[in-house]
C-alpha positions in Angstrom: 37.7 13.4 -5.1 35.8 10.6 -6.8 32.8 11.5 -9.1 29.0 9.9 -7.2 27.8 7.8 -8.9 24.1 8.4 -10.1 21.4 5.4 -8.3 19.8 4.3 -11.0 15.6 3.3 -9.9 14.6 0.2 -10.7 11.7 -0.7 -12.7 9.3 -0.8 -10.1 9.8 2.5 -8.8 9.6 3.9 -12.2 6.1 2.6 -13.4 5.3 3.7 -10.3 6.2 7.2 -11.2 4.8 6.7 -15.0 1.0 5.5 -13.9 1.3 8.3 -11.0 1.8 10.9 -13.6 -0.4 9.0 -16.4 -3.5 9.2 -14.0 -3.2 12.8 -12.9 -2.6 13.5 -16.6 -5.8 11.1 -17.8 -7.8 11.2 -15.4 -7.3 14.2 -13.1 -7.2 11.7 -10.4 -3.8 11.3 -8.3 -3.0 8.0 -8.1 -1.9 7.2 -4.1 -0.2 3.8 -3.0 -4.1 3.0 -1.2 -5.8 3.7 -4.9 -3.1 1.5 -6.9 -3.3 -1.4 -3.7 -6.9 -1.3 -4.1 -7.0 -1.6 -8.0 -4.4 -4.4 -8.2 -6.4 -6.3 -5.6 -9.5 -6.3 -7.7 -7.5 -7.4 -10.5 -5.8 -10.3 -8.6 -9.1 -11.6 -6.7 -10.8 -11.9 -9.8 -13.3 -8.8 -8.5 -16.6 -8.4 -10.8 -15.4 -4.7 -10.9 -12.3 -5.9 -13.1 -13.0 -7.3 -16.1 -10.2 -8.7 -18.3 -10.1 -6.4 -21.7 -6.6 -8.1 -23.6 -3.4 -9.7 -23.1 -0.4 -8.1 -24.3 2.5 -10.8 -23.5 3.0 -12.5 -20.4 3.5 -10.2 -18.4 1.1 -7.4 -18.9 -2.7 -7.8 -19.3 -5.5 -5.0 -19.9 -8.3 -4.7 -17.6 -10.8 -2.1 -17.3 -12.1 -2.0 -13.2 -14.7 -0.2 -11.7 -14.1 2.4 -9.0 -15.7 4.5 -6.3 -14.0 8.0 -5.3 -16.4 10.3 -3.1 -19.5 8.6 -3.7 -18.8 9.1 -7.9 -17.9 5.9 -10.0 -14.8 5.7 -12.1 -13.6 2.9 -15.1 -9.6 3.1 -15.0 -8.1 0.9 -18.2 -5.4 -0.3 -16.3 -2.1 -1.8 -18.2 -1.2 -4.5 -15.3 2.0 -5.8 -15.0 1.7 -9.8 -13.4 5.3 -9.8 -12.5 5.6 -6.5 -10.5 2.3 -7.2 -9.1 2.0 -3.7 -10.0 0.0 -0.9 -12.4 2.0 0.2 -15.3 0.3 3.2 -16.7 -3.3 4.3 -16.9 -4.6 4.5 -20.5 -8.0 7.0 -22.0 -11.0 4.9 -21.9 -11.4 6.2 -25.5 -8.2 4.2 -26.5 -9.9 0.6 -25.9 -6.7 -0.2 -24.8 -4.7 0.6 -28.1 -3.0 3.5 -29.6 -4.3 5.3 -32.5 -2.2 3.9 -35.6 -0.8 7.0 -37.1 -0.2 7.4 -41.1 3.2 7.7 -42.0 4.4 7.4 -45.1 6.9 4.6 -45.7 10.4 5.2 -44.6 11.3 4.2 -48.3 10.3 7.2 -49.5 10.7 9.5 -46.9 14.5 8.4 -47.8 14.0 8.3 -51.3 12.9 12.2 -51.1 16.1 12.9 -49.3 18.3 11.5 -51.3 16.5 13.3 -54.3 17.0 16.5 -51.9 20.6 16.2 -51.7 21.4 15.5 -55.1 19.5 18.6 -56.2 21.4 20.4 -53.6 24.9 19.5 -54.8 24.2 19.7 -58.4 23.0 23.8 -57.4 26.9 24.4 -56.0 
């Protein structure tokens, strides 16, 4: 019997599933088809409520748009994708857009000290 073959998801479906799961985990909102329809609209009518924060490439663009749930207003930074017509994840408004740049040392030395680590090791046996 032949093996299935697994169906891969395109890349549509799978932001989909990213800014679904970004949102809830941000947020605490769930992000529904109706919510994204409505953000992406205020993005592509040039809505007061989204204001344009930074391009990336050209394809995806940051905006920051204003939202009412229940009666209570919300800001969702929004990474928009142009092409997919789409929203690609949801981002803290604390970020400003950007992740935190971490301090690593250089890989130089992280490589140097291994190397040192290994010689030490086989000049002990």
């Amino acid at each position: 019997m032949a093996k299935k073959k697994k169906k891969l998801i395109g890349k549509n479906k799978a932001q989909w599933i990213h800014v679904r799961k970004r949102c809830l985990q941000r947020t605490g909102i769930e992000m529904t088809k109706e919510l994204s329809s409505q953000l992406v609209s205020k993005i592509t009518t040039g809505h007061p409520e989204a204001e344009f924060i930074e391009k990336q490439s050209n394809r995806v663009t940051i905006w920051d748009i204003k939202h009412e749930i229940d009666g209570e207003d919300f800001v969702f930074r929004a990474v928009y994708d142009k092409m997919r017509k789409n929203i690609v994840t949801i981002l803290n408004n604390a970020d400003k857009g950007r992740l935190p740049v971490l301090n690593l040392p250089k890989i130089t030395a992280i490589r140097k000290a291994a190397g040192k680590e290994n010689a030490e090791d086989s000049n002990n046996e």
